[in-house]
MIDOSE-1310 file (N, C-alpha, C; in nm, 2 decimals, decimal comma, always signed):
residues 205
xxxx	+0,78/+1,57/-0,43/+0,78/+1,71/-0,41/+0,68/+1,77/-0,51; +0,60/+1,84/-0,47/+0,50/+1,94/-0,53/+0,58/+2,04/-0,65; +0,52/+2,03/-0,74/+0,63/+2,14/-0,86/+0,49/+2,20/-0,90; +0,56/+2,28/-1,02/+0,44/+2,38/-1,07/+0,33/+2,29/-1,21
xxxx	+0,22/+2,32/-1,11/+0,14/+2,26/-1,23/+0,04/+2,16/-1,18; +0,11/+2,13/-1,04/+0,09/+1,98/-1,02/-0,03/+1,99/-0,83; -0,09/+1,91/-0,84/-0,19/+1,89/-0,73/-0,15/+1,86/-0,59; -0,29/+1,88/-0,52/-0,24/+1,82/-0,40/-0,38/+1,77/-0,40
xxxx	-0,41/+1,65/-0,37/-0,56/+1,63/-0,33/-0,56/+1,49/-0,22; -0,66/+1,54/-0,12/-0,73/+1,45/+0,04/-0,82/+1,41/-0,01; -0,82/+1,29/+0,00/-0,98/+1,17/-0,03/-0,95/+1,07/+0,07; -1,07/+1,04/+0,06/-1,09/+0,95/+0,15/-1,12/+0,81/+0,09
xxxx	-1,07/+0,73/+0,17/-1,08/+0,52/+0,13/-1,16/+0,50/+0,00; -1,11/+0,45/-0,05/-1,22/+0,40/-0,17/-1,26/+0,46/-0,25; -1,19/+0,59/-0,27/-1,28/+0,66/-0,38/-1,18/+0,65/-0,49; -1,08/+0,52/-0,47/-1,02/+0,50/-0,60/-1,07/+0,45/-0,72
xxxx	-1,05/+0,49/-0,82/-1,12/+0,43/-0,96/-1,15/+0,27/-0,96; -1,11/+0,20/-0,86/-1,15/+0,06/-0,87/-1,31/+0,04/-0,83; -1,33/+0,14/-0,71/-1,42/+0,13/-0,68/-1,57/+0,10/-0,76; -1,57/+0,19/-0,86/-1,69/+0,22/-0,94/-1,69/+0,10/-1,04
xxxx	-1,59/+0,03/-1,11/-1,57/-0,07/-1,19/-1,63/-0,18/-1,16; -1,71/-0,32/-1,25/-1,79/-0,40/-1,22/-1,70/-0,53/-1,12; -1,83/-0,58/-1,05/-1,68/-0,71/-0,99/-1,62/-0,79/-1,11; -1,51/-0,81/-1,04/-1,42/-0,91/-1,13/-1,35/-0,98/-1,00
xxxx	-1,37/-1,09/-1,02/-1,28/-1,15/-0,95/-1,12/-1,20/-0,92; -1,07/-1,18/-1,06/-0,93/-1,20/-1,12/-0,89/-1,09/-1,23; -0,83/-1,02/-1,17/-0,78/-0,87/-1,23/-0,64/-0,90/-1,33; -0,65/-0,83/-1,45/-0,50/-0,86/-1,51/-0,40/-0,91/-1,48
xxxx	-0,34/-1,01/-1,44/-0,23/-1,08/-1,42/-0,22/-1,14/-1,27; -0,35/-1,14/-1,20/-0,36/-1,20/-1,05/-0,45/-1,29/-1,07; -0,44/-1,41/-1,15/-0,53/-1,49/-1,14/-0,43/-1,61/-1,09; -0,45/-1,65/-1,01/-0,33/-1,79/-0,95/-0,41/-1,90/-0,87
xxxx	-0,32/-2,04/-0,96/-0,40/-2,12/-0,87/-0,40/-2,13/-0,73; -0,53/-2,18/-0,68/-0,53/-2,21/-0,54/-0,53/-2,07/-0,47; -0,59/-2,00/-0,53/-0,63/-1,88/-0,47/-0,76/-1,86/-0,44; -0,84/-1,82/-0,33/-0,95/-1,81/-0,37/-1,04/-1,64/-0,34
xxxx	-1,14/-1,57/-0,39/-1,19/-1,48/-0,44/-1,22/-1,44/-0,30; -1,20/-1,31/-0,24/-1,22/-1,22/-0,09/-1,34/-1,11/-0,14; -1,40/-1,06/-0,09/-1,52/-0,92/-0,16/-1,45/-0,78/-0,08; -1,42/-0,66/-0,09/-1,37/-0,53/-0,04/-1,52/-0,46/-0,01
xxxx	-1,49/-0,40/+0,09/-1,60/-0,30/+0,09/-1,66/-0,22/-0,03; -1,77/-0,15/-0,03/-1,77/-0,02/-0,09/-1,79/+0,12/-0,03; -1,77/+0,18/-0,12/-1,74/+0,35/-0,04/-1,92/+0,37/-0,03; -1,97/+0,39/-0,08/-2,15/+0,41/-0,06/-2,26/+0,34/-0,16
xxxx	-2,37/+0,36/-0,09/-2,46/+0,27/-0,19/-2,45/+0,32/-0,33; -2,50/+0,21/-0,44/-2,44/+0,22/-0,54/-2,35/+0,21/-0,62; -2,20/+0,20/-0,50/-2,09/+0,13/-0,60/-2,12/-0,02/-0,62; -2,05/-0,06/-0,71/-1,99/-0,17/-0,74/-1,93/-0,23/-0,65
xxxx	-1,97/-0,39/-0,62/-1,82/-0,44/-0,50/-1,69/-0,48/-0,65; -1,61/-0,44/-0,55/-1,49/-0,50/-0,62/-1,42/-0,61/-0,55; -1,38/-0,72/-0,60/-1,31/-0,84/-0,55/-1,20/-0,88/-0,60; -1,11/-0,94/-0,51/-0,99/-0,96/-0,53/-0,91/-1,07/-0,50
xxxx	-0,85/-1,14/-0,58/-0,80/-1,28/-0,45/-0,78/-1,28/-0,35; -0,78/-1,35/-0,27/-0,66/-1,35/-0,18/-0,53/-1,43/-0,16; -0,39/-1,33/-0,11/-0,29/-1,42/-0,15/-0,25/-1,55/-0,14; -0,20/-1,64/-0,20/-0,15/-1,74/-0,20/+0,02/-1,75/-0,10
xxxx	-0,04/-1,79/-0,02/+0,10/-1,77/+0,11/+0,22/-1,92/+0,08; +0,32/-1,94/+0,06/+0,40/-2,04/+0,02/+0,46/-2,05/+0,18; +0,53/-2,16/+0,17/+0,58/-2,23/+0,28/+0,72/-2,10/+0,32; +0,78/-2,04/+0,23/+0,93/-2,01/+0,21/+0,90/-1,83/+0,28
xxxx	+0,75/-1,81/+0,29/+0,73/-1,68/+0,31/+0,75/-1,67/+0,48; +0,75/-1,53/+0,50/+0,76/-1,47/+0,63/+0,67/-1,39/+0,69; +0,64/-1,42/+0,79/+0,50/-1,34/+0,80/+0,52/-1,24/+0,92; +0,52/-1,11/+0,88/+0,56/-0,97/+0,92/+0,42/-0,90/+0,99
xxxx	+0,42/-0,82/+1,09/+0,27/-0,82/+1,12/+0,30/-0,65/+1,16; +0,23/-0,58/+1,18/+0,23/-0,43/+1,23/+0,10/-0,39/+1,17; +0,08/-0,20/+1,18/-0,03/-0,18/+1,15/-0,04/-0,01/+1,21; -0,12/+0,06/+1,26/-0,13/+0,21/+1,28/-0,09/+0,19/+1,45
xxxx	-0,08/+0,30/+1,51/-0,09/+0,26/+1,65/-0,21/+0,25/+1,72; -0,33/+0,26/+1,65/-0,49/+0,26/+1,74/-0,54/+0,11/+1,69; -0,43/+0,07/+1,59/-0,49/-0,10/+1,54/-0,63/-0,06/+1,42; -0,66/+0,09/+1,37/-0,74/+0,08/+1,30/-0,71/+0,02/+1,14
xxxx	-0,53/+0,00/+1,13/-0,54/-0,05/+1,02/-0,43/-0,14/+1,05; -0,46/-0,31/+1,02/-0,39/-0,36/+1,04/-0,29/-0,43/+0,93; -0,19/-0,47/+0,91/-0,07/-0,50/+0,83/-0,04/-0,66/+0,85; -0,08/-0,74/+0,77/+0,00/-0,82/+0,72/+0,09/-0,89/+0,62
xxxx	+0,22/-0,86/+0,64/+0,30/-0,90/+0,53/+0,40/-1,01/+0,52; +0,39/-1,07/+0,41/+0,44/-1,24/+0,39/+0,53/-1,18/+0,31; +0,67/-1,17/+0,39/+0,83/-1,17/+0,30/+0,88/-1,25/+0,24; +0,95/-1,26/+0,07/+1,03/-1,39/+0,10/+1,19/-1,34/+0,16
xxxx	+1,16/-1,25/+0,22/+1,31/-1,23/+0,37/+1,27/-1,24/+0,46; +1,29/-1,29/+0,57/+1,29/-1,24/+0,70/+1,33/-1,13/+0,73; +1,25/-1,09/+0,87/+1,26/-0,90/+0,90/+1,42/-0,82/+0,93; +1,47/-0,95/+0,94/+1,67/-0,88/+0,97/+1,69/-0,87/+0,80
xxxx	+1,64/-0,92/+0,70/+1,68/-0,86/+0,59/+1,64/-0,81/+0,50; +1,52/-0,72/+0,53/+1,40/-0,68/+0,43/+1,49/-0,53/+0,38; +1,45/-0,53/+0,29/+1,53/-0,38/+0,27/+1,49/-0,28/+0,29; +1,52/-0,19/+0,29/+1,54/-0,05/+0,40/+1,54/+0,09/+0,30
xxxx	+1,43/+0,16/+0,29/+1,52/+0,28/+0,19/+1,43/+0,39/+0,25; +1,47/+0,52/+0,24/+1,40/+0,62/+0,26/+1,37/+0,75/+0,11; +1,31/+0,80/+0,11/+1,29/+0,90/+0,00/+1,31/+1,05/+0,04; +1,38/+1,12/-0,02/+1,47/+1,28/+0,01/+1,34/+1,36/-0,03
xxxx	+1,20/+1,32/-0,07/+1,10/+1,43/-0,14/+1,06/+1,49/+0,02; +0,99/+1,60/+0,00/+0,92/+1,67/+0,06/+0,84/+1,63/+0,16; +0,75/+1,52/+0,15/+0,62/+1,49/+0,16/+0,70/+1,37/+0,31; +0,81/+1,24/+0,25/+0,89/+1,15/+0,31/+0,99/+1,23/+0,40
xxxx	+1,04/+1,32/+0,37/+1,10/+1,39/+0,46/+1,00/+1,43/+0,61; +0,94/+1,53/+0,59/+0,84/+1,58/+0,70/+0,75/+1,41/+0,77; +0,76/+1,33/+0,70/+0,70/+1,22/+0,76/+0,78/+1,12/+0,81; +0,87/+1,14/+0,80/+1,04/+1,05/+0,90/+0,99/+0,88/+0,81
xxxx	+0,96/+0,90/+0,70/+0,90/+0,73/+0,66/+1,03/+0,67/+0,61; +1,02/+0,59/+0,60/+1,12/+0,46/+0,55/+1,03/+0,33/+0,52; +1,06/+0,27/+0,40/+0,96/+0,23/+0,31/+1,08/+0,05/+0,28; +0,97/-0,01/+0,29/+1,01/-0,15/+0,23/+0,89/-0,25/+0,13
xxxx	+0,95/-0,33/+0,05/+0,86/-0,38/-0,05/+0,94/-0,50/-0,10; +0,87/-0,62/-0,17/+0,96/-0,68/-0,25/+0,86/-0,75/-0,35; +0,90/-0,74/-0,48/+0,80/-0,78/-0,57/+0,74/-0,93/-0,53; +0,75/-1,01/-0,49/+0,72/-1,14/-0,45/+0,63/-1,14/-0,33
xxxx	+0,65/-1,00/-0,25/+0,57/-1,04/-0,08/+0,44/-1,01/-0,11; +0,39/-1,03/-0,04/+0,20/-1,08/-0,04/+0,15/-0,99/+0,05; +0,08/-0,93/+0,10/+0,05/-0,81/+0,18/-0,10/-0,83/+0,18; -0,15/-0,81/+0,29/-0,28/-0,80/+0,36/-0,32/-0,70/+0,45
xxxx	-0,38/-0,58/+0,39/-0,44/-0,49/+0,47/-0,58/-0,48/+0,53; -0,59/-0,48/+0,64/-0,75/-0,57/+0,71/-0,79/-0,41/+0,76; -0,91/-0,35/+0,75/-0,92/-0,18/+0,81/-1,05/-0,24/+0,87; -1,04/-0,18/+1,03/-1,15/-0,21/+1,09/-1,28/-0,04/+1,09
xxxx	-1,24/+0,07/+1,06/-1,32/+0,16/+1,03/-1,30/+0,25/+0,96; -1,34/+0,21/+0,81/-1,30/+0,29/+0,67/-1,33/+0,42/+0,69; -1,42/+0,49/+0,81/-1,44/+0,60/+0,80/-1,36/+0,68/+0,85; -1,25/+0,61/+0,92/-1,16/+0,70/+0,99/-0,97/+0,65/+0,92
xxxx	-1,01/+0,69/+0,79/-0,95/+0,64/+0,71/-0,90/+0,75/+0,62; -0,76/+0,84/+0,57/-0,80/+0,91/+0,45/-0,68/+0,87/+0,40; -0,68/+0,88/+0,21/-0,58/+0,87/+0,16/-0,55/+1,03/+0,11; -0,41/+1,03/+0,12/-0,38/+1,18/+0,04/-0,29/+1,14/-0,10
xxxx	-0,32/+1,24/-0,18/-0,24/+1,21/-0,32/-0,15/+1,39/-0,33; -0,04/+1,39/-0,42/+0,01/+1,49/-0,41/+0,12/+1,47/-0,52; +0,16/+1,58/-0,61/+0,26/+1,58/-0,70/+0,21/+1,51/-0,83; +0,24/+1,43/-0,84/+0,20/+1,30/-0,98/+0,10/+1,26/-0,95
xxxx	-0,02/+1,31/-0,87/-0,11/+1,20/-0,86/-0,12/+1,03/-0,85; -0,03/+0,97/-0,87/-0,02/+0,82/-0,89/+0,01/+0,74/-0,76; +0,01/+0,82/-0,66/+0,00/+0,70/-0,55/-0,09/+0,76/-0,41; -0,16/+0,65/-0,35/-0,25/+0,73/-0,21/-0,15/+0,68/-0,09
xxxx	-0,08/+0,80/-0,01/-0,05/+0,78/+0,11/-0,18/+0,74/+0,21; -0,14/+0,64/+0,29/-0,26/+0,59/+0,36/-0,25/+0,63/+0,48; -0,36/+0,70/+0,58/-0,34/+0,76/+0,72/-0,44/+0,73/+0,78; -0,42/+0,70/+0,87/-0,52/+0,68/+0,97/-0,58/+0,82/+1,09
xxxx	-0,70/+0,88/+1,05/-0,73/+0,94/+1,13/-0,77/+0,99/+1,27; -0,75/+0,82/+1,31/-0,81/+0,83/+1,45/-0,67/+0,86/+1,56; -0,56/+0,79/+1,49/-0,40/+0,83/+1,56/-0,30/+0,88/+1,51; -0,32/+0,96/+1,35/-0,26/+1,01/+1,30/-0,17/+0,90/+1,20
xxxx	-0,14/+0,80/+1,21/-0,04/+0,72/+1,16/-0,07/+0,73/+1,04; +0,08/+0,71/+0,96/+0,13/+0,71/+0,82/+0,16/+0,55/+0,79; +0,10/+0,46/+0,72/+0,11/+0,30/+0,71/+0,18/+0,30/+0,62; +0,12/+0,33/+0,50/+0,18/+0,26/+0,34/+0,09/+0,37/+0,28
xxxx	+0,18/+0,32/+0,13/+0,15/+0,40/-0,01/+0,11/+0,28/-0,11; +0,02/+0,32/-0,15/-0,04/+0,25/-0,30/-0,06/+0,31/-0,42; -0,03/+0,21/-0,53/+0,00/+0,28/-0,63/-0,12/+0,19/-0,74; -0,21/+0,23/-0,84/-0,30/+0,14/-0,88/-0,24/+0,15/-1,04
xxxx	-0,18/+0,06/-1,09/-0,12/+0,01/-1,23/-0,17/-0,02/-1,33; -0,23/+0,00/-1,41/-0,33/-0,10/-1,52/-0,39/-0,24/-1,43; -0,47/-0,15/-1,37/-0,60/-0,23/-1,28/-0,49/-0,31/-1,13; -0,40/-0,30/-1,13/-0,33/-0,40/-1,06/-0,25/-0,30/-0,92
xxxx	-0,32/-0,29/-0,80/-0,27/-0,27/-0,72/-0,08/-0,28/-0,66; -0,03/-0,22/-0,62/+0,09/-0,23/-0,56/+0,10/-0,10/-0,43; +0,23/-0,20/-0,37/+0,20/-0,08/-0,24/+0,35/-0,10/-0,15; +0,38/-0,03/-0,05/+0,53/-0,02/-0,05/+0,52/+0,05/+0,16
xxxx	+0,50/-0,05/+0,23/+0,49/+0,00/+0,34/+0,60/+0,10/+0,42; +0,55/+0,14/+0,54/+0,64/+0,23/+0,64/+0,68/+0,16/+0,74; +0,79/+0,12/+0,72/+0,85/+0,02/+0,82/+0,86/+0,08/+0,96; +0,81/+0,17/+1,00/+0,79/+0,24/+1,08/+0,67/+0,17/+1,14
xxxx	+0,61/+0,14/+1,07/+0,43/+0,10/+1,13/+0,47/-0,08/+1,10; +0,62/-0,14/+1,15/+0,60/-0,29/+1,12/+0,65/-0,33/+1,29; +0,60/-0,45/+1,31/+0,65/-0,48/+1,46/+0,78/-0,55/+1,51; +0,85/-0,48/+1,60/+0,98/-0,55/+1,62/+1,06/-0,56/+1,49
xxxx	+1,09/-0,42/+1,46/+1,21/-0,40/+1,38/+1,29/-0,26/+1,41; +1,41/-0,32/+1,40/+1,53/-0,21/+1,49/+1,59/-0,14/+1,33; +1,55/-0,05/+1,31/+1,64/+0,02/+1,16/+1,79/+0,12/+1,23; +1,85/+0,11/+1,13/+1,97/+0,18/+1,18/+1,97/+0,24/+1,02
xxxx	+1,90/+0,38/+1,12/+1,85/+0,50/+1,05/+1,96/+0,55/+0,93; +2,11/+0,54/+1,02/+2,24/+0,59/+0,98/+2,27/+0,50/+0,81; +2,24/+0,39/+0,82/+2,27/+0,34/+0,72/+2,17/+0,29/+0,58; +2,02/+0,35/+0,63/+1,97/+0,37/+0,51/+2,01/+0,41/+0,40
xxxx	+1,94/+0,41/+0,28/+1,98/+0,48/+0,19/+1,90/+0,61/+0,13; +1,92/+0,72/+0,10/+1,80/+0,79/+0,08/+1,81/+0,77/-0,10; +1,65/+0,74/-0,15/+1,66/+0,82/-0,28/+1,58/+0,93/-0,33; +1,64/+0,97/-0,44/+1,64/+1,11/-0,49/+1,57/+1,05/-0,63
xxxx	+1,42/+1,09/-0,60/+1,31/+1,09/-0,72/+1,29/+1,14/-0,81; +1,29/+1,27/-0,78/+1,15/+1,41/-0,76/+1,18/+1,44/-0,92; +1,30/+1,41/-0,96/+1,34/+1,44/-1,13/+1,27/+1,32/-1,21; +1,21/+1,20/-1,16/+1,19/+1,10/-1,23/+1,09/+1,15/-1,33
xxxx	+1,05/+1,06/-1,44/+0,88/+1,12/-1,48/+0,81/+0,97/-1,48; +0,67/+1,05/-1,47/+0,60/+0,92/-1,45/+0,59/+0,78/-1,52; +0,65/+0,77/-1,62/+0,66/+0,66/-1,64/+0,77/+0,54/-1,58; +0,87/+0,69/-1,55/+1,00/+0,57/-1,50/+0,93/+0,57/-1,32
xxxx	+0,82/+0,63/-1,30/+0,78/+0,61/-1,14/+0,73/+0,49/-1,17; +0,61/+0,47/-1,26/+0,51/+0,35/-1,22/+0,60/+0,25/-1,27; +0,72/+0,27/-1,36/+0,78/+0,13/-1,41/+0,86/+0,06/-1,26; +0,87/+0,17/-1,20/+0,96/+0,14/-1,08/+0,87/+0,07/-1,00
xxxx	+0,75/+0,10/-0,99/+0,67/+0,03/-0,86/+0,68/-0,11/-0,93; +0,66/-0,12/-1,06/+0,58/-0,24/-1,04/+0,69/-0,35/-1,08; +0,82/-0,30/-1,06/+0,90/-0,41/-1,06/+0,99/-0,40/-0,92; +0,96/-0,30/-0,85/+0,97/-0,31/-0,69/+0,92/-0,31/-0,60
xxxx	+0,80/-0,30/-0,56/+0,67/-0,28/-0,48/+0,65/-0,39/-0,47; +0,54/-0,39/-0,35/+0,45/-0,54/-0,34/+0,33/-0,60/-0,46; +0,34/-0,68/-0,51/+0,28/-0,74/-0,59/+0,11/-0,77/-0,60; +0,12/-0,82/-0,46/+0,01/-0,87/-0,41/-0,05/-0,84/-0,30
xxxx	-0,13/-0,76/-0,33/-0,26/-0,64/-0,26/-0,35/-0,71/-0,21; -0,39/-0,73/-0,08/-0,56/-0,71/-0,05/-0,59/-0,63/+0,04; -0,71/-0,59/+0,02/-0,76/-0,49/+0,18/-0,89/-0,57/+0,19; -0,91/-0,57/+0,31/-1,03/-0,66/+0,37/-1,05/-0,54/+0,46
xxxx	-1,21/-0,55/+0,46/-1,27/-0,44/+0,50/-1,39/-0,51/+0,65; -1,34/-0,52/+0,75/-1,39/-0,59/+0,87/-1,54/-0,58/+0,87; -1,60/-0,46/+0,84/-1,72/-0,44/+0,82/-1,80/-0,53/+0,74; -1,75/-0,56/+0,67/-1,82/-0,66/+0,51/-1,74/-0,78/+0,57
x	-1,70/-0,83/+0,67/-1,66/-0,96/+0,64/-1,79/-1,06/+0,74
């Protein structure tokens, strides 16, 4: 929820602070074996590429698939649940409300975001600044939220945009944030959220 003092700002893909930073191939705490190094787009000439592993998928994982409804952003996510028990939660703020979202994550799952046209792409940021709602402009869809941590990506999808999953809306949970402060927000992502970020940019591949 928007309070006094506090922003609303529209950007678009990539114009996160990672962007501008030199390549690295193994970011604070994502270096794992048997991983190997993927390259992300850049927003325009000039940036820096930035690179990132790619995840390490275990045998025990689940592989969850969805994405926007025009397919411009595709979703894949490696559970260690299966989709009858991923969990389920909705948020009472402002922003989650008017967007009917319902959000799932688990610090272990591996997530793969593949965007086939970054230009029709925007992220919005709002309140705390600290996370980009991701939208797709060509069908309107609301995917996922990312949050960028001391260099370290996390992100918390809309289970709304996942495939062949039946929620029973009735028995979600909603929570009640909007009092938090930012430190107990980002401490929360990064011991709840997904761990393990990539976005592959079709254009560059």
């Amino acid at each position: 929820m928007v309070g006094p003092g506090q922003q609303v700002v529209l950007q678009t893909l990539y114009r996160h602070s990672w962007v501008d930073r030199p390549a690295d191939p193994f970011l604070p705490g994502q270096c794992r074996r048997g991983s190997r190094v993927i390259a992300l787009g850049t927003a325009a000439a000039g940036n820096k590429l930035f690179q990132k592993e790619e995840p390490t998928i275990t045998d025990h994982m689940h592989r969850i698939e969805g994405g926007c409804h025009c397919g411009n952003i595709g979703l894949i996510y490696h559970s260690p649940l299966p989709s009858a028990e991923i969990p389920i939660r909705t948020c009472d703020c402002s922003f989650c409300t008017k967007q009917g979202a319902y959000y799932t994550s688990h610090p272990q799952g591996e997530l793969t975001v593949v965007i086939s046209d970054r230009e029709r792409i925007k992220n919005y940021r709002f309140a705390t600044l600290t996370t980009d709602a991701w939208f797709c402009t060509r069908c309107g869809t609301y995917v996922l939220m990312t949050s960028e941590i001391n260099h370290h990506l996390y992100a918390t999808l809309n289970v709304n945009c996942l495939n062949d999953l039946h929620i029973n809306r009735l028995t979600v949970p909603a929570l009640s944030l909007s009092d938090d402060s930012i430190e107990q927000r980002l401490s929360r992502r990064q011991k709840a959220w997904i761990g393990t970020v990539s976005i592959i940019d079709k254009a560059d591949a």
